[in-house]
C-alpha positions, 0 to 999 in steps of 0.5 A: 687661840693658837700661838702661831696664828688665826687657826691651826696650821693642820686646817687650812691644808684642806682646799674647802676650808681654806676656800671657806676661810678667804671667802669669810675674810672677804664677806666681812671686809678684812684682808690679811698681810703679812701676820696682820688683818687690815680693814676695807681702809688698809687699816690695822685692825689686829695682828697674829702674834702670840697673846701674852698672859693679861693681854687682849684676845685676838678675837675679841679685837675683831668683834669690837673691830666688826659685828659677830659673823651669823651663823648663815655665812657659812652655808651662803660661802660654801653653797657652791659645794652642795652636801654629798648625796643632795647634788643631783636632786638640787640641781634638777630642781633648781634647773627646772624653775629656771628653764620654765621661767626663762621660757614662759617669762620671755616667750613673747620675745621669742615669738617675734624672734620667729617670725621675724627670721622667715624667709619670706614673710607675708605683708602682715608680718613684716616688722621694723624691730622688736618693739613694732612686732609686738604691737603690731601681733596685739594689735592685729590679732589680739592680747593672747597671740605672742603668749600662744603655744607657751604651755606647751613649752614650759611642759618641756622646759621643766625635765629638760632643764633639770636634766641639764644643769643636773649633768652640766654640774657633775661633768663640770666638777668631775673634769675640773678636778680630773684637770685641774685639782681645786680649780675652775678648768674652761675646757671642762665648762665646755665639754660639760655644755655639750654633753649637757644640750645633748639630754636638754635638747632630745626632750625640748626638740619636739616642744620647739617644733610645735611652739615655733608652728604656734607662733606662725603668722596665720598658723593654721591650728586651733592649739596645742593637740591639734598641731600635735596630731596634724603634725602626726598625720600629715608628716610622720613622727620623724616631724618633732625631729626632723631639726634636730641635728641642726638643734645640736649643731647650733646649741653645741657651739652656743652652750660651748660658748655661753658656759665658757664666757660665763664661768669666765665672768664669774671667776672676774665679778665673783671670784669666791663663787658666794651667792651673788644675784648681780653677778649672775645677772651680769654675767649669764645676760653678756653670755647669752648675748655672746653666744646667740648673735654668733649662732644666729645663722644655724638659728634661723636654719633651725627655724626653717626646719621647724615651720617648713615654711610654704614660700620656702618649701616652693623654692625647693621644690622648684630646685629639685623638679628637675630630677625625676628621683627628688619628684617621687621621694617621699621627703620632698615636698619637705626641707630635711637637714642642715646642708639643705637648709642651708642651701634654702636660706642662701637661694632665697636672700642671700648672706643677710638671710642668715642673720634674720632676726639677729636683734631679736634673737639677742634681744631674747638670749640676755635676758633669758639667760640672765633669768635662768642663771639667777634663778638657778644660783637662787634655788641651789643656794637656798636649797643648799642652804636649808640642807645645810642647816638640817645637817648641822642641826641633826649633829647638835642633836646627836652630840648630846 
């Protein structure tokens, strides 16, 4: 016990241990003022003031006042500082069974999300909400329909993940401390949401493409492998791209704003960054919510790219017939790029097709995101937490 204090004066000059040392006051319910610590209650529990001869220990104080401390707190407040050399490997790991359980748990959703934004749904396929959707897909054309074309899906969920998070934590911390030394920059979760759905969205792209032809009312394919090589021969292998600018377009902006807000909530419900499952819930659940409401129209854009669907493709075509060069290109009878897209959505219904599907969208967006970002903060911290303790380990074995 020092004379002057808690601790030495030297330690708390490190930001990790002066972050470690609020989170642990925090976690045990004590507060500090002036040169006393106070309980939940504001009451005075001890004080740093220097111990005479014969006169209690501080410390012993503060173990009658609260039960000792385990020695699993200190991985559970530091977990955000994964050790060195274990960073990237955990968080692809952890990113990996995130975005495969966000995917395959929410798929149905996903599945009426998709159908509900065509343009021009055929009479068996015109739902009321989300809810009628779903009943009306098992009832018509059985239990297995909302969950079709998931495996291949969650075979793409999984690289793409970890490739994200993995990227989205290095440009995160690297530009935060390059900013802003030792604190959370929202310009950094930003540029590190997009460099991140760059990697993601080059792997998942021709998932989507396949998933959303899957999930087309009467699709024509008998499965996975068959709508692949249709895909192949009919339209070439530029088809699993063909949406892909419009995919960054719209995720650049949606992952932008969905680590921002996230970030943000989490500096407000959980500001010293523990492993917090409600906080994490909460906040990548309003995130996504957020973030998928105000890029629906680019959504429903991506949609049409992906399923190039007939009656819209006809809309096309009679808007180009006019012209001899749009007759004989080679793209024509396809819908190819943003702008033209565009151009579909608004011939066909106007300002309110933008927003096709809207409800399910964000219905599909809070608790997906809410699962990803749980899922993701639980693997890193248990992950975190097992390396930790094997390190601490190894040094007990080496000091004797």
């Amino acid at each position: 016990m020092e004379a002057d204090g808690f601790v030495p004066s030297s330690t708390l000059e490190s930001p990790a241990v002066e972050r470690r040392v609020t989170g642990t006051i925090a976690a045990t319910g004590f507060g500090i003022f002036g040169n006393s610590v106070l309980d939940a209650t504001g009451g005075f529990v001890g004080s740093f003031t220097p111990r005479m001869t014969g006169e209690p220990d501080f410390v012993s104080m503060l173990h009658r006042a609260t039960p000792e401390p385990s020695a699993s707190v200190e991985p559970e407040v530091d977990y955000e500082g994964l050790p060195q050399g274990a960073a990237s490997s955990t968080h692809m790991l952890a990113g990996a069974v995130a975005g495969i359980m966000e995917h395959c748990l929410m798929y149905p959703v996903d599945c009426v999300k998709t159908r509900m934004q065509s343009l021009h749904p055929e009479p068996g396929a015109r739902y009321r909400n989300v809810m009628d959707a779903l009943r009306q897909i098992v009832r018509t054309e059985g239990l297995w329909r909302p969950i079709r074309g998931v495996n291949v899906l969650a075979v793409g969920a999984g690289p793409a993940h970890a490739l994200y998070f993995a990227c989205y934590e290095k440009i995160k911390f690297s530009l935060s401390d390059a900013i802003h030394p030792g604190t959370n920059s929202h310009f950094a979760n930003g540029v590190a949401g997009c460099a991140a759905t760059v990697l993601h969205d080059a792997i998942m792209n021709p998932a989507e493409v396949v998933k959303q032809r899957m999930q087309m009312f009467n699709s024509p394919y008998r499965g996975v492998l068959d709508c692949m090589g249709s895909l192949l021969r009919q339209e070439g292998p530029a088809a699993f791209y063909r949406s892909y600018t419009t995919q960054l377009t719209m995720n650049v902006p949606f992952q932008a704003l969905h680590f921002m807000t996230y970030e943000y909530l989490q500096e407000l419900l959980n500001p010293h960054r523990q492993y917090n499952p409600s906080s994490h819930v909460v906040s990548g659940a309003l995130a996504g919510a957020l973030a998928a409401a105000a890029t629906t129209p680019l959504d429903v854009c991506k949609t049409l790219l992906n399923t190039q669907e007939a009656q819209a493709v006809h809309v096309i075509q009679a808007g180009a017939a006019a012209t001899a060069a749009a007759a004989s290109g080679p793209e024509s009878r396809y819908i190819s790029g943003l702008s033209e897209a565009f151009r579909t959505v608004y011939r066909t219904g106007g300002v309110p097709a933008f927003f096709k599907g809207v409800q399910a969208r964000v219905i599909y967006q809070m608790p997906s995101t809410a699962i990803s970002w749980s899922v993701y903060e639980f693997f890193k911290y248990i992950i975190t937490k097992r390396q930790h303790e094997k390190r601490l380990r190894g040094d007990r074995d080496g000091d004797k």
